[in-house]
C-alpha positions as CSV (number, residue, x, y, z in Angstrom):
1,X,107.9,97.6,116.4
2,X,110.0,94.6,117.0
3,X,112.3,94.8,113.7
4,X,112.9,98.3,112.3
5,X,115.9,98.3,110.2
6,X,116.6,101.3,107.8
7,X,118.6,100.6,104.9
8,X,119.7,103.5,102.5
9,X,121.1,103.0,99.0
10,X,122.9,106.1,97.6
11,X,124.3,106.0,94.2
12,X,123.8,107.8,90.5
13,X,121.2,107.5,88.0
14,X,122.4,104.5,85.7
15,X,123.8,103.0,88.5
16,X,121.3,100.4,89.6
17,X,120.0,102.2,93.1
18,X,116.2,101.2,92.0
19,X,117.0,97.9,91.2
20,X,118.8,97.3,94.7
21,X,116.1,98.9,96.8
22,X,113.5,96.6,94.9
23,X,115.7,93.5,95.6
24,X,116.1,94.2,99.3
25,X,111.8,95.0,99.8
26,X,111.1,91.5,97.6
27,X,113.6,90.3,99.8
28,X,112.4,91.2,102.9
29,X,108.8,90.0,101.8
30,X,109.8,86.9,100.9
31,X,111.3,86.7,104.6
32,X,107.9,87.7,106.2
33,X,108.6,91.4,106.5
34,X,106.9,94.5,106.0
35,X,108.9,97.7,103.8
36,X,108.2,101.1,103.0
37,X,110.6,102.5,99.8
38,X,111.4,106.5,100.1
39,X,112.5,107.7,97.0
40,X,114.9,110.6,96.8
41,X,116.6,111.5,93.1
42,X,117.6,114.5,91.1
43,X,116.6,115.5,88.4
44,X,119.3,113.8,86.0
45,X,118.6,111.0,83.7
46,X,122.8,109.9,84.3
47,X,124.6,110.8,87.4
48,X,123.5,113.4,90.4
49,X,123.0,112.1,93.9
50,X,119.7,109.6,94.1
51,X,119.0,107.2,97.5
52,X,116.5,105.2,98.0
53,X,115.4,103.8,101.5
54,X,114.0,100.3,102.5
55,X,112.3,100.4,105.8
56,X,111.7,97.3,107.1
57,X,109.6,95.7,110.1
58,X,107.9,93.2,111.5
59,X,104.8,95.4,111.6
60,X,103.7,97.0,108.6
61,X,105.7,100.2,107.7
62,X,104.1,103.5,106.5
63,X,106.9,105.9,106.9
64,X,110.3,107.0,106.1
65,X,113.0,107.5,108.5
66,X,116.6,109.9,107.9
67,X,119.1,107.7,110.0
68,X,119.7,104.8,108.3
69,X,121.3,101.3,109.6
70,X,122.8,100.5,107.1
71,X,123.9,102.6,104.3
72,X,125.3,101.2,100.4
73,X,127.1,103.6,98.6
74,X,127.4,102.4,95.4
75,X,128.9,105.8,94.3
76,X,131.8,106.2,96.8
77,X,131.6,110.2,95.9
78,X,128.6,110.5,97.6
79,X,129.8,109.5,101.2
80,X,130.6,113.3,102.5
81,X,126.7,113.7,101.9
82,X,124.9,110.4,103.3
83,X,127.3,108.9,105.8
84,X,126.7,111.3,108.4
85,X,122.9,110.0,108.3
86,X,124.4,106.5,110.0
87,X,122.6,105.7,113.2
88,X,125.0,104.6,115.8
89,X,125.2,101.1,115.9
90,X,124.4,101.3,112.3
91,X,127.5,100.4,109.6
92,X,128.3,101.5,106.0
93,X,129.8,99.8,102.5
94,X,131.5,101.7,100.4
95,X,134.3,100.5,97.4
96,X,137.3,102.4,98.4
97,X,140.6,101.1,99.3
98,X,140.4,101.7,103.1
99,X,138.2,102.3,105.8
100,X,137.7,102.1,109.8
101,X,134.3,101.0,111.0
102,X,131.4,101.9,110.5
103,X,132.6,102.3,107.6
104,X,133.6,99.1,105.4
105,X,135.8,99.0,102.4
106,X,133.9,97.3,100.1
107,X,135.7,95.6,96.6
108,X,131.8,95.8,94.9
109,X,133.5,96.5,91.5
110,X,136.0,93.8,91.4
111,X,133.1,91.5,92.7
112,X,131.5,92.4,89.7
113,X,133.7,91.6,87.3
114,X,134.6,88.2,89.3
115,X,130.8,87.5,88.3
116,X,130.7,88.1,84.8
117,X,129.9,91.8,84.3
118,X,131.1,95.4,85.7
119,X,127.6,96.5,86.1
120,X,126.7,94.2,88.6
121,X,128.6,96.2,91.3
122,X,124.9,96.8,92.9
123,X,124.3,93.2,93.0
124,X,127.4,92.7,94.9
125,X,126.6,95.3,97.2
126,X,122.6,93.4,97.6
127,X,124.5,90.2,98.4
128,X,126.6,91.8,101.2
129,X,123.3,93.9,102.9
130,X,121.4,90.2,102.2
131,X,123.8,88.8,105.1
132,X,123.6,91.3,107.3
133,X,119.9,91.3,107.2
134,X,120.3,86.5,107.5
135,X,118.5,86.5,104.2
136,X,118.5,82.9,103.4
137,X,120.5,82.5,100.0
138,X,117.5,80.5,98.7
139,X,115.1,83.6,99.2
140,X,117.2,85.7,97.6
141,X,117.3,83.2,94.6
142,X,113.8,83.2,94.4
143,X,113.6,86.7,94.1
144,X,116.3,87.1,91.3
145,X,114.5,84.0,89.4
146,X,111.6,86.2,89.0
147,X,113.1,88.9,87.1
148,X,116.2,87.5,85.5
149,X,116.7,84.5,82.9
150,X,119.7,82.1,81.6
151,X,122.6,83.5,82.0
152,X,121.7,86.9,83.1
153,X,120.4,85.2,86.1
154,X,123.7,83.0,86.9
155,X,125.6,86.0,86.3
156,X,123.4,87.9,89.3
157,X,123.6,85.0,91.6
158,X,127.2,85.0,91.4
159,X,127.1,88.6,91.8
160,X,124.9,88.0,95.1
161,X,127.0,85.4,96.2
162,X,130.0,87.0,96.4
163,X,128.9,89.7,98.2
164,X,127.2,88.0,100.4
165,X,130.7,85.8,101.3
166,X,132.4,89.1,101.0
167,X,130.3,90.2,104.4
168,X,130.4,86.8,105.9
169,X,134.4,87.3,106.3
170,X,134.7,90.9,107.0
171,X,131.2,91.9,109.1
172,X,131.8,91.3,112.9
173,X,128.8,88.8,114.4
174,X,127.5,91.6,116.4
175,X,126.6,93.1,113.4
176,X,125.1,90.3,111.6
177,X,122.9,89.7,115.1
178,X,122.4,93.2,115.5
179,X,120.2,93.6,112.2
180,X,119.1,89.8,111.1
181,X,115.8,89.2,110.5
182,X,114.4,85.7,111.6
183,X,112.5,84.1,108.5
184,X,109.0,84.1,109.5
185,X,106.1,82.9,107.8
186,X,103.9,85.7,105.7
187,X,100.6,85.6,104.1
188,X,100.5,86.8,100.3
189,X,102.0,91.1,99.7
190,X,100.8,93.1,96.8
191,X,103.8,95.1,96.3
192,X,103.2,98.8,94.8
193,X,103.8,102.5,94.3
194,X,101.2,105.1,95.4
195,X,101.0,105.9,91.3
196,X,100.4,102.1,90.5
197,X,97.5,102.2,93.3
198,X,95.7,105.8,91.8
199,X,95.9,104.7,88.2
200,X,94.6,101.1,89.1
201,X,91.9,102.4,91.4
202,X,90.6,104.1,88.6
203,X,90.9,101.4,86.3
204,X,88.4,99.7,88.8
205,X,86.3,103.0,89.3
206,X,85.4,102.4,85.7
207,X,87.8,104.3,83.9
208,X,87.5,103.9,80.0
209,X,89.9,106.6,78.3
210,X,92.8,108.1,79.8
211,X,95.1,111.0,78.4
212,X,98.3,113.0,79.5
213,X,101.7,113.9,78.2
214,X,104.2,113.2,80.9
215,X,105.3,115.3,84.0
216,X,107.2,114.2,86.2
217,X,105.9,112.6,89.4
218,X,102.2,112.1,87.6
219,X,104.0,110.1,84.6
220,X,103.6,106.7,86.5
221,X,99.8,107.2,86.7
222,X,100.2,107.3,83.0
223,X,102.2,104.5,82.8
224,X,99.9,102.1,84.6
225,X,97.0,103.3,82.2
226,X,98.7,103.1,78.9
227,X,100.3,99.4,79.9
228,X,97.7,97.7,82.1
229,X,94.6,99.5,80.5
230,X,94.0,98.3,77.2
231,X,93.8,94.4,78.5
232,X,90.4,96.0,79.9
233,X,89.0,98.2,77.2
234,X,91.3,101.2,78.4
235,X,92.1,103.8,75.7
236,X,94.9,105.7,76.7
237,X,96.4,108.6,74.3
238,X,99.4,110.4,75.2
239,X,98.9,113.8,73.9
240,X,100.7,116.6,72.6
241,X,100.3,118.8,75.3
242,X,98.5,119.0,78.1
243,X,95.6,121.1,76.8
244,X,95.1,118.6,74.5
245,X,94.9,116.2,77.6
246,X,91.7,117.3,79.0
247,X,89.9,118.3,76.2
248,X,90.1,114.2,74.9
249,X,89.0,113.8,78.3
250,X,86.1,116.0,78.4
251,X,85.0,114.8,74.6
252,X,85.6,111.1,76.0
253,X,83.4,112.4,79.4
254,X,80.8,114.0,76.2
255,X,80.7,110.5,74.7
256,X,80.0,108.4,78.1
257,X,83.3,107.8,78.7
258,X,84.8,107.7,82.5
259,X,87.7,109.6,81.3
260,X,90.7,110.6,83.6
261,X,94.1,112.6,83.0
262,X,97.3,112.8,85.5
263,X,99.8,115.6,85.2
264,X,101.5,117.8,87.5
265,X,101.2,121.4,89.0
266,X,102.6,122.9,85.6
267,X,100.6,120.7,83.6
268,X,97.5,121.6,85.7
269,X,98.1,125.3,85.0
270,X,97.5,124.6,81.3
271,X,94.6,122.7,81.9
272,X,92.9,125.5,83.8
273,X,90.5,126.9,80.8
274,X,89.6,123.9,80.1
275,X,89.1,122.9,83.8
276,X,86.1,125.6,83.7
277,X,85.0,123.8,80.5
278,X,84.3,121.1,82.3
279,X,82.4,123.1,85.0
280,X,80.0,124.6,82.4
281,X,79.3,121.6,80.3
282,X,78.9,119.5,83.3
283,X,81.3,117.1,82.1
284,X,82.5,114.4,84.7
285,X,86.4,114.2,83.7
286,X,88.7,112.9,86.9
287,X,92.1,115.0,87.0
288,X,95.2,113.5,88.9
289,X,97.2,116.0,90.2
290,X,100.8,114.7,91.8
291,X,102.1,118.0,93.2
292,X,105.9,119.3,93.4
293,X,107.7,122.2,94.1
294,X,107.2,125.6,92.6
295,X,106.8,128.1,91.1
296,X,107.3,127.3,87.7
297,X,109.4,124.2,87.0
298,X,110.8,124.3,90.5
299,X,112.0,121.1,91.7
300,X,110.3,118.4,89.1
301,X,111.8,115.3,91.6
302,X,111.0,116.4,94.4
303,X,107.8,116.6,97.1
304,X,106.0,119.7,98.2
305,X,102.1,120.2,99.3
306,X,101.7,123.7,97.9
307,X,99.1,123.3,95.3
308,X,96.5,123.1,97.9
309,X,94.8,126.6,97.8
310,X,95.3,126.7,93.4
311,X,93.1,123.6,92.6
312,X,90.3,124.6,95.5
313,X,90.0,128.3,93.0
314,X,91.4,126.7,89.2
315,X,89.6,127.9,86.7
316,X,87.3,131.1,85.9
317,X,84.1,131.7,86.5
318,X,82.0,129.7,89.7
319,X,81.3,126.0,89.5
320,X,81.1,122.8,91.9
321,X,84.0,120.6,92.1
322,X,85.5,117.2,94.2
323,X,89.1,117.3,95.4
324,X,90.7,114.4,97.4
325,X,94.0,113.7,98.9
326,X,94.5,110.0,99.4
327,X,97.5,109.7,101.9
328,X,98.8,106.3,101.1
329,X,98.3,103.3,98.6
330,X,94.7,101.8,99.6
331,X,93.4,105.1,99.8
332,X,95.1,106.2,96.4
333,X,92.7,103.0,95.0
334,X,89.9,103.6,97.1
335,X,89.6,107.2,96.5
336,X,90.1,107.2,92.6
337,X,87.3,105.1,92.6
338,X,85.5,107.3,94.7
339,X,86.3,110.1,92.4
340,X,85.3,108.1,89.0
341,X,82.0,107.8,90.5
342,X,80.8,110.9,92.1
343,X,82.2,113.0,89.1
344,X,79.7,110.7,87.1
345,X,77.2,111.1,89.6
346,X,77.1,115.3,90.7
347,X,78.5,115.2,86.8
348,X,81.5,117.7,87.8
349,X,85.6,117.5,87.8
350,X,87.1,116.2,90.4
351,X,91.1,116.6,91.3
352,X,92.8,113.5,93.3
353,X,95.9,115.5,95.0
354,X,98.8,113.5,95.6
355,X,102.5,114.4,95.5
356,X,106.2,112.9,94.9
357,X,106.6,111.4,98.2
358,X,103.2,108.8,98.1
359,X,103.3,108.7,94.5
360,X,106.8,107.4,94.3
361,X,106.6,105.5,97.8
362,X,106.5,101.7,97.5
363,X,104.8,99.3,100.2
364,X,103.6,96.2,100.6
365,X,99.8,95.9,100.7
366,X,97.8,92.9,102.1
367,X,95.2,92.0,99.1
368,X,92.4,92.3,100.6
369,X,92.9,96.1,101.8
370,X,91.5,96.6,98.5
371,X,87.7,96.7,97.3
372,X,86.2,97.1,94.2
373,X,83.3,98.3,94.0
374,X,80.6,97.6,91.4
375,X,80.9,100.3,88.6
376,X,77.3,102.0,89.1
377,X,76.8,104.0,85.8
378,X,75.0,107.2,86.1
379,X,73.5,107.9,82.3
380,X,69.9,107.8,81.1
381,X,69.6,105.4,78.1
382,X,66.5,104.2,75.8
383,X,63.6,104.9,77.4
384,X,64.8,106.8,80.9
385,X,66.4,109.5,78.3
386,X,63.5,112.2,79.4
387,X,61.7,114.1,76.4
388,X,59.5,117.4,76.4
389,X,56.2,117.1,75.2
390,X,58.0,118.2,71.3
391,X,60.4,115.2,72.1
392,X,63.3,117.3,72.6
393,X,65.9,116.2,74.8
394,X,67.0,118.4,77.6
395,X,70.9,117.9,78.4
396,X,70.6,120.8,80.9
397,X,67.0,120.5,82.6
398,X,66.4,122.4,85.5
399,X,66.0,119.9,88.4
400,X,65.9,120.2,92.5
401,X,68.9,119.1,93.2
402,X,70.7,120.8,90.3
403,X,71.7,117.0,88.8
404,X,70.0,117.2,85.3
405,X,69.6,113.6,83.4
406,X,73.0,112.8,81.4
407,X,72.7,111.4,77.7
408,X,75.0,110.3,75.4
409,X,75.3,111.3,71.9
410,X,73.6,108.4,69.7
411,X,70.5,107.6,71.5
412,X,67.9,107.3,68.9
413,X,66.0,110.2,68.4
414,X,67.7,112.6,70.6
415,X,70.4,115.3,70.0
416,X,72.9,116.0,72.6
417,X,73.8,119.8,72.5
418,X,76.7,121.2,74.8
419,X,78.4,124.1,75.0
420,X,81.5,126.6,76.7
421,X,78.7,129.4,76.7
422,X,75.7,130.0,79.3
423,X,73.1,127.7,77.6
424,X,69.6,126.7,77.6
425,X,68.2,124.0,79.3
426,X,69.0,122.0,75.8
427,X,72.2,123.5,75.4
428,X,72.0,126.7,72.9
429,X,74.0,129.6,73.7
430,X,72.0,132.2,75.3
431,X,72.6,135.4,76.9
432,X,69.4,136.0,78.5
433,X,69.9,137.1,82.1
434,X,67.1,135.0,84.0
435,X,68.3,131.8,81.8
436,X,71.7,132.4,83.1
437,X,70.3,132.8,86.7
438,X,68.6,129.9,86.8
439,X,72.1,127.7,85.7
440,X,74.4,129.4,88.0
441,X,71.8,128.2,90.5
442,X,71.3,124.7,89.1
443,X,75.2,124.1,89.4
444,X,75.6,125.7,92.4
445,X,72.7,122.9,93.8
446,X,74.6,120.5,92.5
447,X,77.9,121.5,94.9
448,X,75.2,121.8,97.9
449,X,74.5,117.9,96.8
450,X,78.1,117.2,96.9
451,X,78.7,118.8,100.4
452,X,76.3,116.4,101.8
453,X,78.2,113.3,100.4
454,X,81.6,114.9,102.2
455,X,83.8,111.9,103.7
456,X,84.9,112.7,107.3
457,X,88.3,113.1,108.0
458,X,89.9,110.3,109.9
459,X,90.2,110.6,113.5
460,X,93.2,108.8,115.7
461,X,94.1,109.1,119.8
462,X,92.7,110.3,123.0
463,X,89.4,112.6,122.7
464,X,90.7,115.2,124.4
465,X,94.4,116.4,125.1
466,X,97.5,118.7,124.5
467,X,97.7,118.8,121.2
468,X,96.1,117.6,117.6
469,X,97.8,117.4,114.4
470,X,96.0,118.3,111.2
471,X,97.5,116.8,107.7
472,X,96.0,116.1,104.4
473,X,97.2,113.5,101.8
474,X,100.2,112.2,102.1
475,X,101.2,113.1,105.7
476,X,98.9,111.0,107.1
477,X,100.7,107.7,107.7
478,X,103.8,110.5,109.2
479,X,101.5,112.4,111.3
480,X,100.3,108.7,113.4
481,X,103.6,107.2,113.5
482,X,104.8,110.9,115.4
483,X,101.6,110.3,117.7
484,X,102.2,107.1,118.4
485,X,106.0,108.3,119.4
486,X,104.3,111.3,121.7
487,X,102.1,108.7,123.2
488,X,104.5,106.3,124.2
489,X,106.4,109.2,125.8
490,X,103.5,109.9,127.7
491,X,102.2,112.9,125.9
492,X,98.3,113.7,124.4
493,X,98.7,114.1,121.4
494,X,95.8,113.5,118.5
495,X,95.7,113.3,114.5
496,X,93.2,114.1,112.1
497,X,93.8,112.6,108.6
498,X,91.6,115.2,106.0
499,X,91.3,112.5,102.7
500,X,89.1,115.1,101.6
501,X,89.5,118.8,101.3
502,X,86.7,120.3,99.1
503,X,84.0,120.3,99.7
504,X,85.2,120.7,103.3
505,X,84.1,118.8,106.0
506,X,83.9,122.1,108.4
507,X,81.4,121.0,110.3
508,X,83.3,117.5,111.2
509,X,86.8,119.1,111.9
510,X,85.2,122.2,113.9
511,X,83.4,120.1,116.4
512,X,87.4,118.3,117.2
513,X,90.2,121.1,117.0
514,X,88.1,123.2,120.2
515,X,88.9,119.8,122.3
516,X,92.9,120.2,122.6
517,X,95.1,122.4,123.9
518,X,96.8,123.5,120.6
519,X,96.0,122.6,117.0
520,X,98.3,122.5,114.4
521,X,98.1,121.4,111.0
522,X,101.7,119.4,109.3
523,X,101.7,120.7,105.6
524,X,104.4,119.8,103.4
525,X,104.3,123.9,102.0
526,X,105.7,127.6,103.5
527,X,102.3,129.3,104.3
528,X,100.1,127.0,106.4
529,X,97.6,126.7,103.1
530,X,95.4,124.5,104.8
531,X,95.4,126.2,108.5
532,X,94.3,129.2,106.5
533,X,91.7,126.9,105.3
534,X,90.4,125.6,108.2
535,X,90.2,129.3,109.8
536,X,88.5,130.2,106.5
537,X,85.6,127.1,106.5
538,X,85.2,126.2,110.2
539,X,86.2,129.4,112.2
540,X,87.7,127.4,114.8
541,X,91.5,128.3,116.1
542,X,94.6,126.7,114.6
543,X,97.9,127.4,116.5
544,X,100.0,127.1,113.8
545,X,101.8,125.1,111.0
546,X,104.9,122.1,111.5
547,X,105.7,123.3,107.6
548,X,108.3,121.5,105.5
549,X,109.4,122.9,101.7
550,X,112.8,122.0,101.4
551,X,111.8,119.6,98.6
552,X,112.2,116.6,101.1
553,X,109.2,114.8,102.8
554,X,108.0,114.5,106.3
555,X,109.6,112.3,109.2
556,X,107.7,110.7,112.0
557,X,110.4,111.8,114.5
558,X,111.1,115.2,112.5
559,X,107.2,115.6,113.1
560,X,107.2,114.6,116.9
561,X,110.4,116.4,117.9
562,X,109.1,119.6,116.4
563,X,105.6,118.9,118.5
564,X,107.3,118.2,121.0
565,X,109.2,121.4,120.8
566,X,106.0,123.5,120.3
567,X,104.1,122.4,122.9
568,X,105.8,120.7,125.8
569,X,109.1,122.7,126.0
570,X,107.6,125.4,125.5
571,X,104.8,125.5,127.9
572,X,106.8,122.8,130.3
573,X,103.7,120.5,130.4
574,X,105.4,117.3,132.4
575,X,105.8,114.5,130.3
């Protein structure tokens, strides 16, 4: 990567650290860049310690780093906790009355003030990181004249200015060169959040009614559906809990609605019984899933993989299910879609895993990285609604591949009977033992169907080597940027990318880990939840886990130095 400048902005809530990351990756767009926005806050709605990181490059950027180049503290207080993270060569602003380089003394409030307004200390500190980075002053007034008006906007320009002529005089030229980023010319960005991608992928997978009540990281999923939704038929209800979540959904699901809820690992716990509702009725409802630490409440801000082995055995009783884990933006959209479509199709829940790191991760996406696909409906209307010889209408019929045809309540002449206990094949409770055979076996096809419709995971580097690295979801863009490091060191290293993780693609991933030396899976969790599923489905060896449950997400050199650790040093293979 030509350019790869970190820039780190560590400040309160209230105190404008969103809005300055958001300048700086428009910013950096508008100059022909490429970001990626880590997102790091506490659960506070003033105060606490919050950063975000703007990763910039010439080549598009898909991970976070620790070090940053330059750092903005726009709360001082903070310091003793992210200036030790400056790379050398890197610099920091801070407003207190003295400082030695790195470390720059800052006047951000008085700035403020000078421009019209005490809150605009962040802007200040955006003008001043603008010159460092050569951002043209005309870019950056572009980029303000999008989301600011009158004189709100001259206020921020003045705001920008000053800090930017603050830098000019007090920033050596050797820093300026050292991080500037020549304007280039750039096609058209789509700038999102992995939670704006998922809820819009649905949207475009079909998705008619939407419900939740909001946990924290799954709330921007919500978000997206209840503002952007309605414009295309979209209901959304935000519910009073969220048991009342899914059951809308599976009554919208009942109706022939594609119906979808997000929540998050507490939320899903409540939504368990009703999970195996949906298993029984054979309702298709789509369940977002944006993981954080536990048990319990845990750590509601921040990112953790450990929800992995709960949703593959949620809910009671035995029933065929879909579970994805997209592991960046595109595939959030892609795979929602995915999702809204096969649980229409095999007429079962499926779960999209995702967690705090890719939901709250911002990017910039080229446009056309993102297809929609033709919403293929898969309910039997007017005359394809099949009828017994006494014209009855069999919601559960027995067929060969376990699929029975899907009505919807109001077709003329038909009645539409579904139910939480064992049925007939026309939906009355029964509890005759070779009935109940028969649809155990009848959904259990249907999971056999779904098996065979398994997405591959996603292979990267040499065929055979020292070591492969296993992830799934959102370690998947870490995971090749650490291979890529390995490799330009000279060392063998692989990746496999699993974008789905039920049903498993055993088959797939045991014909690759026997080819390498060592296989290790990178899970953001303490126990190794998915080497334990790999040994479980494929029977193949897996060396160990690179395992990360501190709260915080993965690095690509964290990831490769650990490797690195594992395998070479320890077995001293050359390299």
């Amino acid at each position: 990567m030509e350019i790869d400048v970190n820039v780190r902005v560590a400040g309160g809530a209230g105190q404008g650290v969103h809005t300055v990351s958001n300048l700086l990756a428009r910013m950096a767009v508008a100059a022909g860049y490429h970001f990626h926005v880590t997102q790091d806050y506490m659960s506070q709605i003033r105060g606490g310690r919050n950063s975000q990181s703007v990763r910039i490059g010439s080549d598009p950027v898909r991970a976070g780093r620790v070090e940053a180049d330059i750092l903005l503290a726009i709360n001082p207080d903070h310091l003793p906790h992210v200036f030790p993270a400056v790379a050398p060569g890197g610099f920091a602003l801070a407003d207190i009355p003295s400082a030695e380089p790195p470390l720059f003394a800052a006047p951000l409030k008085e700035m403020a003030v000078r421009a019209g307004s005490p809150i605009l200390a962040n802007v200040a500190g955006v003008g001043a990181v603008a010159h460092a980075l050569g951002i043209p002053p005309e870019t950056a007034d572009a980029v303000f004249a999008a989301d600011f008006r009158g004189d709100f906007f001259d206020k921020n320009r003045t705001a920008l200015r000053l800090g930017a002529e603050w830098a000019k005089d007090h920033l050596s030229k050797e820093v300026v060169e050292r991080f500037r980023l020549p304007v280039r010319s750039s096609a058209p960005r789509i700038i999102l959040s992995g939670n704006e991608a998922l809820a819009l992928g649905a949207i475009a997978g079909g998705c008619k009614f939407a419900a939740g009540y909001p946990m924290t990281p799954g709330t921007g999923i919500l978000s997206v559906l209840a503002n952007d939704g309605p414009m295309v038929g979209l209901v959304f209800e935000q519910a009073e809990d969220e048991i009342a979540a899914i059951t809308m959904a599976i009554g919208a699901a009942y109706a022939g609605a594609r119906s979808l809820v997000a929540t998050s690992g507490g939320g899903f716990a409540l939504m368990v019984e009703a999970l195996s509702l949906a298993g029984m009725m054979e309702m298709p409802v789509v369940i977002a899933l944006a993981m954080r630490p536990g048990p319990a409440t845990g750590m509601p801000t921040r990112t953790e993989q450990g929800d992995l082995e709960f949703v593959l055995s949620a809910g009671h009783g035995e029933f065929p299910r879909l579970v994805l884990a997209p592991g960046s933006p595109e595939e959030a959209f892609d795979l929602a879609q995915h999702a809204m479509d096969l649980a229409e199709e095999f007429q079962v829940p499926a779960l999209l895993l995702t967690d705090q790191y890719l939901a709250d991760t911002v990017v910039d996406v080229d446009p056309d990285a993102f297809s929609v696909r033709p919403v293929r409906r898969h309910i039997v209307r007017g005359d394809s609604v099949p009828r017994t010889g006494d014209g009855r209408y069999l919601r559960y019929a027995t067929t060969g591949n376990g699929v029975s045809p899907m009505a919807v309540p109001g077709e003329p002449g038909i009645t539409v009977v579904a139910d939480s206990d064992e049925h007939t094949e026309d939906g009355h409770i029964t509890e005759d033992h070779a009935t109940r055979i028969r649809m155990v076996e009848k959904r259990l096809r249907k999971g056999a169907m779904l098996a065979g419709r398994t997405l591959p995971p996603l292979f990267a580097g040499p065929p055979k080597g020292d070591l492969l690295l296993i992830g799934f979801g959102s370690t998947k863009d870490v995971i090749e940027e650490a291979r890529q490091i390995l490799a330009r060191e000279g060392r063998y290293a692989a990746a496999v990318h699993l974008r789905q993780v039920w049903p498993f693609p055993g088959e797939e991933l045991a014909g690759i880990v026997p080819r390498y030396k060592t296989a290790l899976t990178v899970e953001n969790n303490a126990t190794g939840q998915l080497a334990r599923l790999i040994r479980r489905e494929c029977g193949v060896r897996v060396d160990g886990t690179i395992s990360r449950y501190d709260g915080l997400p993965f690095t690509p050199e964290g990831v490769a130095s650990e490797a690195r650790r594992r395998v070479w040093e320890k077995n001293s293979i050359p390299g």
